[in-house]
C-alpha positions in Angstrom: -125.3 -42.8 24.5 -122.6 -44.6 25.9 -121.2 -43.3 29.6 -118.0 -43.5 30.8 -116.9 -45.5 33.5 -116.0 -43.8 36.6 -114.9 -45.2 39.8 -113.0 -43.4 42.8 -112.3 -45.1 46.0 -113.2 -43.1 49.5 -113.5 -44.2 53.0 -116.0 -42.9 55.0 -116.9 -42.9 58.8 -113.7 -41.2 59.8 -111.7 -43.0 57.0 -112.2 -46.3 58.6 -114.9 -47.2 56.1 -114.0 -47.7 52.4 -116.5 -47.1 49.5 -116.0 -47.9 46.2 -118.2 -45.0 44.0 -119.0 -46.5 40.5 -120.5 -44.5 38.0 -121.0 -44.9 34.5 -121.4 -48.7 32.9 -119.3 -51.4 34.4 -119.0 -54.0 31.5 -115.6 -55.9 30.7 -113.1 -52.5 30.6 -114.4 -52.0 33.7 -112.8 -55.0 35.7 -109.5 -54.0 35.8 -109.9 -50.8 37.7 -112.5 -52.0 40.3 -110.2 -54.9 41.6 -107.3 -52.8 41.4 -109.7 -50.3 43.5 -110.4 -53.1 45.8 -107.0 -54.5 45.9 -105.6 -51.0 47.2 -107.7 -51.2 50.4 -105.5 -52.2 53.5 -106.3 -55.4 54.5 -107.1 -54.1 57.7 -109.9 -52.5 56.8 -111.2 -54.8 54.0 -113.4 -56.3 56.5 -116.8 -54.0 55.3 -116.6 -52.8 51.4 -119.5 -50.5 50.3 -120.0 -50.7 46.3 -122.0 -47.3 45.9 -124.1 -48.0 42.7 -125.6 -44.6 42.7 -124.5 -43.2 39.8 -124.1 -46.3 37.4 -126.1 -46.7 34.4 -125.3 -49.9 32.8 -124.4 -53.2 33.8 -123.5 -56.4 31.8 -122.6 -60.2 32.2 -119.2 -58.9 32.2 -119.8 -56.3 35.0 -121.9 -59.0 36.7 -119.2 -61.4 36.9 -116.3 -59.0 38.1 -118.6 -58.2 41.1 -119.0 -62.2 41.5 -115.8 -62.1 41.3 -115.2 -59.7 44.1 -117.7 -60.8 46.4 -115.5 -64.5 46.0 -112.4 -63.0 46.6 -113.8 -60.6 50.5 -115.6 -63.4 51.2 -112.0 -66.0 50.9 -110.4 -63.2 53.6 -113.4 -62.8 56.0 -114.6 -59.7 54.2 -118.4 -58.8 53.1 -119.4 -57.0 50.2 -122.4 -54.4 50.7 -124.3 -52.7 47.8 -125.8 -49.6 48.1 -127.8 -47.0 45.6 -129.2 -49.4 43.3 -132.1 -48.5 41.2 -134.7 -50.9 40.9 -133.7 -52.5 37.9 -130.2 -53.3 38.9 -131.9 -54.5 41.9 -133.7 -57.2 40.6 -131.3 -58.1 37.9 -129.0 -58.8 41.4 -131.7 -60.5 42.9 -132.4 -62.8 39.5 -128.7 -63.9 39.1 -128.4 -64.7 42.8 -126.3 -62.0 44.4 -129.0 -61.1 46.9 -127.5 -63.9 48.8 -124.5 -63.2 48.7 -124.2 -59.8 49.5 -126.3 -57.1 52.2 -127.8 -54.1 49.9 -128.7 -50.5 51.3 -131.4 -48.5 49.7 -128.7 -45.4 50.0 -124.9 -44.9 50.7 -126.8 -43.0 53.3 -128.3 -45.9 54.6 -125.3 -48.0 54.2 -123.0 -45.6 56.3 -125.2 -45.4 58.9 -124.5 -49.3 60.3 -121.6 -50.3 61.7 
């Protein structure tokens, strides 16, 4: 059963925080609407982007390289990526392609809010 791709952009920690919730499977359709996501955070506050995995289901090369992609792009403006609820498939799968450098991963969005 296929799921549909969700994502909604909040910010957290007294709005100063922004998360990017992604549910669903991120494959190819998916790009368009997570960098547009990320693109409408103020630069301002672009500085610490949460990618809450909790409630995605899928992921594939596509999906892989759109969040290389993003990581590219924070990381040209002095921004970090952070992941955060993902199970421990998608876990290694990040670890085995390399993104484990790249980026700091929570066990929770819990977790992940809780450091400043």
């Amino acid at each position: 059963m296929i799921e549909e791709f969700k994502i909604r952009l909040g910010f957290e920690n007294g709005g100063v925080l922004p998360v990017i919730h992604i549910s669903g499977e991120i494959t190819s359709e998916a790009e368009d609407e997570i960098v547009q996501s990320y693109d409408s955070i103020p630069a301002d506050k672009k500085k610490r982007v949460i990618l809450n995995f909790t409630d995605t289901s899928y992921i594939n090369s596509a999906g892989i390289a759109t969040l290389i992609s993003l990581i590219t792009k924070s990381s040209e403006n002095q921004g970090k990526i952070e992941f955060a609820g993902l199970n421990n498939h998608f876990r290694k799968v990040m670890d085995i392609v390399g993104l484990t450098d790249f980026v700091l991963i929570h066990d929770s969005i819990e977790s992940a809010l809780s450091q400043s």
